[in-house]
C-alpha positions as CSV (number, residue, x, y, z in Angstrom):
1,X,0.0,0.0,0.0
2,X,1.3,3.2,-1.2
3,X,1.7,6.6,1.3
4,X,-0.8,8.4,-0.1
5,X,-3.5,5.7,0.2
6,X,-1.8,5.7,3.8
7,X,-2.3,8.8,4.5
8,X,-6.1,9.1,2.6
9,X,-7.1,6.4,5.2
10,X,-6.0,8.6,8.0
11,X,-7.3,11.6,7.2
12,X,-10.6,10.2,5.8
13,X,-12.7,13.2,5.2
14,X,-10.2,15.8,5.6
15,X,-7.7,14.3,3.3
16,X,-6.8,17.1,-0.1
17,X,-8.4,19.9,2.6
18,X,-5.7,22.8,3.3
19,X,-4.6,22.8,7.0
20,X,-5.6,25.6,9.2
21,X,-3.3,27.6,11.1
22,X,-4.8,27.2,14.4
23,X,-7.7,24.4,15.1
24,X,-9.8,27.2,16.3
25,X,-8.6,30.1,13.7
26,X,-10.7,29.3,10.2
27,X,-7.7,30.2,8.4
28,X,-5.6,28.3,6.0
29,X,-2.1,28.1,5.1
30,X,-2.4,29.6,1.9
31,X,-4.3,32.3,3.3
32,X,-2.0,33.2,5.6
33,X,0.3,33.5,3.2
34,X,-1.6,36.1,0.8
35,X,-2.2,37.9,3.8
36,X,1.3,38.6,4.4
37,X,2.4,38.8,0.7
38,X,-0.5,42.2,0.5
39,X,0.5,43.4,3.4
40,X,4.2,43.4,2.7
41,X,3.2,45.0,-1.0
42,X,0.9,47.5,0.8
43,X,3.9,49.2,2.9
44,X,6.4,49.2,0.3
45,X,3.5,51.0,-1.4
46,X,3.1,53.6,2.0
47,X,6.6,54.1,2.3
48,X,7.1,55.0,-1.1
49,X,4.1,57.4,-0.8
50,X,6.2,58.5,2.6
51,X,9.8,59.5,0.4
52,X,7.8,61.2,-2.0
53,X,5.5,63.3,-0.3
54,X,8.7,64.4,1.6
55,X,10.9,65.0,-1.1
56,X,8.0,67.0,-2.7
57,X,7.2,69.3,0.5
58,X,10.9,69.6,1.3
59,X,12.7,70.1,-2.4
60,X,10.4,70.6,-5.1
61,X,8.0,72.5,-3.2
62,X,10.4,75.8,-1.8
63,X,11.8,75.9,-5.9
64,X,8.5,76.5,-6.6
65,X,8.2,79.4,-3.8
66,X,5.3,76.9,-1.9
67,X,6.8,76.7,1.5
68,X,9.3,79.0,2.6
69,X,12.2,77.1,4.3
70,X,14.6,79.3,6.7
C-alpha cells in the first residue's frame, strides 16, 4: 500500500483539505500566506508614498516658492 493511500485512510474526510493555522482560527495556510504577501506590497507601497511626499514638500516644493524654508 502506497503513502498516499496511507495517509487518505487517516485523514478520511479531511484528506486534499488545506490545514488551518490554528484548530480554532478558520484560516488556512495559503491564506496566511496572501495575507502577508499584500500586506508586505501594501507598505512598500506607503513608504514609497512617505519618500515622496517628503521630497516634494521639502525640495520641489520651496523651488517653486510653496513653502518657505529658513
Amino acid at each position: 500500500m502506497g503513502d498516499s493511500k496511507r495517509r487518505k485512510e487517516a485523514l478520511g474526510e479531511n484528506y486534499g483539505q488545506q490545514a488551518y493555522i490554528l484548530p480554532w482560527l478558520p484560516i488556512t495556510k495559503t491564506q496566511a500566506q496572501q495575507f502577508v504577501k499584500w500586506s508586505n506590497r501594501g507598505a512598500w507601497i506607503g513608504i514609497s508614498f512617505l519618500i515622496g511626499t517628503w521630497v516634494t514638500i521639502r525640495f520641489i516644493g520651496p523651488s517653486f516658492g510653496w513653502w518657505q524654508v529658513n
